[in-house]
C-alpha positions, 0 to 999 in steps of 0.5 A: 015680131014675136015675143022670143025675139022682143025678149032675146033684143032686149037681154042683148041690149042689157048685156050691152049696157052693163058692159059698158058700165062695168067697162067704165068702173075699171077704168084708173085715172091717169098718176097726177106728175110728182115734183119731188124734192132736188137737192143743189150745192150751189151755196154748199151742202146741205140745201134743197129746192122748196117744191115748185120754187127756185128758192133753195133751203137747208136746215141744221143746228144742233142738240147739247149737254153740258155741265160747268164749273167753276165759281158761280158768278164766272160762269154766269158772266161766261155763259157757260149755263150757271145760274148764280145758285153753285160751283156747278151747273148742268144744262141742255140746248137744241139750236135749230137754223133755217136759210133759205137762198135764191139768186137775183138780179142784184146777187144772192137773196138769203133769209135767215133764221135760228133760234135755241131752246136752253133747259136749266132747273134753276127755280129762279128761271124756270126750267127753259128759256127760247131764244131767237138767236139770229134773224136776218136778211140779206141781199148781196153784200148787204145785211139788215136784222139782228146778228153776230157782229164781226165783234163776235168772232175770237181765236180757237179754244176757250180762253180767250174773251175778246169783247163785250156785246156781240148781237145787235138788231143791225144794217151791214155792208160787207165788200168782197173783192177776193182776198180783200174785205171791207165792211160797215155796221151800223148797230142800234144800241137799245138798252146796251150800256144806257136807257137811251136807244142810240146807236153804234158804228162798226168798220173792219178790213179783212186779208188773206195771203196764203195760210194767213188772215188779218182782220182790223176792227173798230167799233164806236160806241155813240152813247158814251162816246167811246171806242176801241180797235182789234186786230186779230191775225191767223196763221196755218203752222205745222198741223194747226192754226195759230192765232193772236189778237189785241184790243184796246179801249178808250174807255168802258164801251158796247164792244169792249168794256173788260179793259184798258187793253188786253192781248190774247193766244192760242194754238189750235193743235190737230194731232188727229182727224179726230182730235184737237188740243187748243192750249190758250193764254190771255192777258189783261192791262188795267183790268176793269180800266182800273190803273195798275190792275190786271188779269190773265188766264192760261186753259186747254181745250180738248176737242174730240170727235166720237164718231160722225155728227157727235163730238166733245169738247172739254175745257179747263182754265185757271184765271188770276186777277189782281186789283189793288190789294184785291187777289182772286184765283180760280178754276173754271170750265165745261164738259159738252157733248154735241150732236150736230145735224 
């Protein structure tokens, strides 16, 4: 062998080699399988699958500006955003909701969060203030940690105020057969009318026939071993929804402390897809549980829709209260705009 052929061997051996290398260098790796996100309507719009799970998750809320009027201590008592320093006030909320679903053996698991975030300039609050709003579980029919309760729930419009505390940390059991709905609550009530941490006890029953829907509601208040009742009924008439309801109170309780009695209308009016007026009027018996007092108000609501996912609410309301030799009357309302997401 001579030293051509050693030299030729090996330039064909190294030719070998870097091929093979460079052959190795151009390779792609094979596309690692994507689990992109799926949306489902099986709990209603909005949800999608949480990635690699079965649980479902939708997330919405709301951004809001609004200023009110009225007498400073009204609106403070509404909730309207008055801090107690003017007959006006201006203000702004974010609400944001998360729900998450998945279904179960013993029926539908829901785990529930919502929180707002209020800006106000007052200087006695600082100028924002987070509040958990909601935070529950649920598991069928049954419900455990702090929410709205039935109490909550009042007629179209902004006139009418149909009970007291409305939030509690709770356990619930509400009973669906079809038209029918009964229901228990149990309500802790922690610093809600005493310094003691007793409890609450809610119960309702609910139909619906047709365009018409009945709710009865009783709410006991252990504490101060009082209690009160509503009903409440609404009717789909012409192109709206009317609504009437009445409580009455044994005495000051949690669920209603405004009165010995009060009955409350309203008229929710569709006059367009994008327009709604709400004319309202309430009437309170022995205001403040005080014999041969008594307050009414009468208001308008206007709502309109701008375009998609905004909308604005305006409402105004006059309110007249006699207590003895005692007469008020006063103007009291808002204007908002809503983008809804």
């Amino acid at each position: 062998m001579n030293f051509s052929t050693v030299l030729l061997g090996s330039t064909v051996a190294l030719a070998a080699v870097s091929g093979a290398q460079a052959a190795d260098a151009i390779v792609a790796a094979e596309p690692e399988p994507m689990d992109y996100v799926r949306v489902c309507d099986a709990f209603g719009i909005g949800y999608f699958y949480i990635p690699g799970t079965e649980t479902r998750l939708k997330i919405n809320g709301y951004a809001r500006f609004q200023v009110s009027f009225g007498p400073d201590e009204v609106n403070k008592r509404q909730g309207w955003g008055a801090q107690g320093t003017s007959d006006w006030d201006a203000f702004s909320r974010a609400y944001i909701a998360f729900s998450a679903k998945s279904d179960t053996e013993l029926g539908t698991l829901t785990g529930f969060f919502a929180s707002e975030f209020n800006a106000d300039n007052d200087s006695d609050v600082g100028d924002s203030l987070i509040n958990l709003d909601e935070a529950y579980i649920q598991l069928g029919g049954f419900k455990a940690g702090f929410f709205y309760s039935w109490w909550d729930k009042g007629l179209n419009g902004e006139t009418d105020s149909l009970a007291n505390i409305t939030e509690f940390n709770s356990i619930a059991y509400l009973y669906e057969g079809g038209a029918f709905q009964a229901g228990v609550a149990i309500n802790e009530l922690e610093g809600a009318t005493t310094k003691a941490n007793g409890i609450g006890v809610q119960g309702i029953a609910s139909a619906t026939v047709g365009g018409v829907s009945i709710d009865l509601l009783g709410g006991y208040d252990t504490e101060v071993e009082e209690g009160a009742i509503r009903a409440l009924v609404s009717a789909e008439l012409g192109p709206g929804v009317f609504q009437i309801a009445g409580v009455w109170a044994s005495d000051p309780n949690v669920y209603f402390a405004a009165s010995e009695w009060t009955v409350a209308t309203s008229y929710r009016y569709n006059a367009t897809e994008k327009l709604a007026i709400t004319p309202g009027l309430q009437y309170w018996g022995d205001y403040g549980f005080v014999s041969d007092a008594d307050q009414w108000r009468g208001g308008l609501a206007v709502d309109y829709k701008i375009t998609s996912g905004l909308a604005s609410r305006v409402s105004v309301q006059y309110t007249s209260r006699d207590i003895g030799a005692d007469t008020e009357d006063f103007v009291s309302g808002f204007v908002r705009l809503q983008r809804d997401f």
